[in-house]
Structures are given as C-alpha cells and as structure tokens.
C-alpha positions in Angstrom: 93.9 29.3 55.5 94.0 31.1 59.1 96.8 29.9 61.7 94.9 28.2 64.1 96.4 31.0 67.2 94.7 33.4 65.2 91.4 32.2 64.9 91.4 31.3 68.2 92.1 34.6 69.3 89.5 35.7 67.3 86.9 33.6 68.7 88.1 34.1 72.1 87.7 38.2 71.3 84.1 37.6 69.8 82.7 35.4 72.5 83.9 37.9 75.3 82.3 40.5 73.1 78.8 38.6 72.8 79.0 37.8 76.5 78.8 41.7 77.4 75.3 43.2 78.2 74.6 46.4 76.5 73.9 49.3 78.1 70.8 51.1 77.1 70.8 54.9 77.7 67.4 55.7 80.0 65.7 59.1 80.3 63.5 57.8 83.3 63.6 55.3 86.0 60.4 53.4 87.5 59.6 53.3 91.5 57.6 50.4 92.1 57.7 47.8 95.0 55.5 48.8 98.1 54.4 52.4 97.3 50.9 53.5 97.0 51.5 54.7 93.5 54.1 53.4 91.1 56.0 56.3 89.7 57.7 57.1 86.3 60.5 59.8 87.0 61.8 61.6 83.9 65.5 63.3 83.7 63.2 66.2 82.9 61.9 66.4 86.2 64.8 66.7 87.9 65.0 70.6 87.0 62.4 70.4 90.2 64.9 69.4 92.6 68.0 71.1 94.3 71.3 70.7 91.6 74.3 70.4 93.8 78.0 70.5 92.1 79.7 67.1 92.9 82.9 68.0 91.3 85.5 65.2 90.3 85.4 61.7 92.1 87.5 59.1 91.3 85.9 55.4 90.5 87.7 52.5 92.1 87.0 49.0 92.0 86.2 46.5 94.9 89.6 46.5 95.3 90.4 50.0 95.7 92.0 49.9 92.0 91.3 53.0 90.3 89.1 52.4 87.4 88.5 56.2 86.3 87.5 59.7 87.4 84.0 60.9 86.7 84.6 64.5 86.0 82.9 67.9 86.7 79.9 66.2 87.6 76.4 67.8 89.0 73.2 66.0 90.7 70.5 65.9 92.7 69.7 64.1 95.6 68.3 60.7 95.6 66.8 61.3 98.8 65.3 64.4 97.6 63.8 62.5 94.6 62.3 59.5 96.8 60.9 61.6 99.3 58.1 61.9 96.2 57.1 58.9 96.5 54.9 57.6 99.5 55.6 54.1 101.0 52.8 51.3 101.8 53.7 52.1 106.0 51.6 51.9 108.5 53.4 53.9 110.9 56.9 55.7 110.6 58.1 52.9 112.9 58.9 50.5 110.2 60.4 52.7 107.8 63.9 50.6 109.7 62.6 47.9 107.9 62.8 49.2 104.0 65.5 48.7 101.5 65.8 50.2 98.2 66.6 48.3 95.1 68.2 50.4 92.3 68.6 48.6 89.0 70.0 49.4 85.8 69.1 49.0 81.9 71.8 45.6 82.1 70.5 43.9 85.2 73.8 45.6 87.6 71.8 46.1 90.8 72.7 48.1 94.2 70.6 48.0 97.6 70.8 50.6 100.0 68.7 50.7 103.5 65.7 53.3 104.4 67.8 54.4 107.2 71.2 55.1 105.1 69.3 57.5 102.6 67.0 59.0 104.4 68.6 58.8 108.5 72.8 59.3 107.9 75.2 61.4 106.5 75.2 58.8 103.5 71.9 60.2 102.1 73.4 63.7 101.6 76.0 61.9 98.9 73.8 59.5 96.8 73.2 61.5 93.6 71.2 61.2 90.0 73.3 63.3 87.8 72.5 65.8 85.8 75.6 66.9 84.3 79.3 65.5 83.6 81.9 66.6 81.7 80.0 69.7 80.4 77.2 67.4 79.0 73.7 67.5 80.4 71.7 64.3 81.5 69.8 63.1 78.6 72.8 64.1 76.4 75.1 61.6 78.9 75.7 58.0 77.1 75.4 56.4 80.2 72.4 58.2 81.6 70.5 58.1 83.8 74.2 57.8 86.2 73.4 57.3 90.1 76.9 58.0 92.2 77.3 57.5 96.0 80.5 59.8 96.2 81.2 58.8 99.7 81.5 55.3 99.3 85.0 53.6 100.4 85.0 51.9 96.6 83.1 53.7 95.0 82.5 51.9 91.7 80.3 49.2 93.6 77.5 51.6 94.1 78.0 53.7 90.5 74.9 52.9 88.0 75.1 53.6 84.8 71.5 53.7 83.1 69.6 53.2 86.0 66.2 52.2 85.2 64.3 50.8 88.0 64.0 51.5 91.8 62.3 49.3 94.2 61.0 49.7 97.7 61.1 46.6 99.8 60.4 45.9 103.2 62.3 43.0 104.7 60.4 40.2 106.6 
C-alpha cells in the first residue's frame, strides 16, 4: 500500500503536469485582423529580410527575477516583416489607432501599438529569430521565438511558438 504523503505528492505532481499547455513548435505565423489580405509567413521567408545579430539577453520575469539568458541569438525585424502586409486604412492618419496582437501555439498573447513598432526606437528591437544557440529557426524547439530585447522585463513580451498576429484598430 502507498503512504498516503506520497500519493499525494504524486497527484499534486500529475495535476500540475496536466494543467500545463503544451507548446507546439510553428514554422509560420498567420496575419489576419483588418488587412486587405490575410497572410501566412513561413520561417523560410525570413531569408528575405535583413538578419541582425542580437547577441545574449537575459530573460527576467515581471519581477525583474532572472529567469534565463537567451544566447547567441539572431533575427529580423518585426517591423520589417509587417511592413508586408497592408492595413484596411483609409488614410495614414489612423494608423495611431492600430494595435497588434501576437499569439502563440498555447494561447500566451502580447499587444504592442502601431506607433511603438513602426514610430519609436522600440520597433528597431522587436525580433523573429532566426538563430540561437547555433541552431537555426525551424531547427529551434520553441520556434517561431519573437523577443523585444529592450524591454525593462523582458520575459513579458518573449513568445515562444508564435503562431498568430492580429491587426486591430481600437474604437
């Protein structure tokens, strides 16, 4: 017979186990919301774009905890990669109105604003990456990885498997 401390350690350790999404490795990410065409980008594609070496940056929490370091990394822009995509706008003026929803394979979700990408220095540190540690995208576990390196905490806006990206406008 089990000690009853053991089996409930056990069930404890297999619930917590069962309640953690999985997360499925992507090789392309959808941009949908108000666009004039819906868009499937593959990692392939992103040979098309500038690669720019990131380098090291450390992940911290929303507590400024250190949670990791994402090593010898390389990416492209996000900005560079949106800016392929055309927007349902009738005028330049309300691009101040557009947020962008980026969404990964387990539901984790991060919003950024038209402005911040595309009008501040933040937009020049968003990245898709295409290498880390040595090992190219679609060879990454965790890929497609989306990393805004200037971030304060920067493990708030780090998505792993990122599979969807939405353009909103705000009402």
């Amino acid at each position: 017979m089990i000690p009853m401390k053991q089996l409930l350690l056990f069930l404890l350790m297999s619930y917590s186990a069962l309640a953690q999404k999985p997360v499925t490795t992507t090789q392309s990410f959808t941009v949908s919301g108000d666009v004039k065409i819906e868009k499937t980008i593959s990692i392939s594609e992103f040979i098309q774009w500038k690669e720019h070496t990131i380098g090291d940056v450390t992940i911290t929490n929303h507590l400024g905890e250190v949670k990791g370091v994402a090593r010898a990394m390389k990416g492209v822009l996000l900005k560079d990669v949106l800016q392929s995509v055309e927007l349902k706008a009738e005028s330049p003026k309300v691009f101040s109105e557009w947020y962008i929803v980026c969404r990964a394979t387990d539901g984790y979700k991060v919003v950024y604003s038209w402005n911040e990408i595309f009008n501040s220095k933040i937009g020049e540190s968003i990245y898709l990456v295409t290498e880390k540690e040595g090992k190219r995208g679609m060879n990454m576990t965790e890929s497609i990885l989306m990393i805004s390196t200037e971030d304060y905490k920067t493990g708030r806006r780090f998505v792993k498997s990122l599979a969807f990206i939405e353009f909103r406008r705000a009402n």
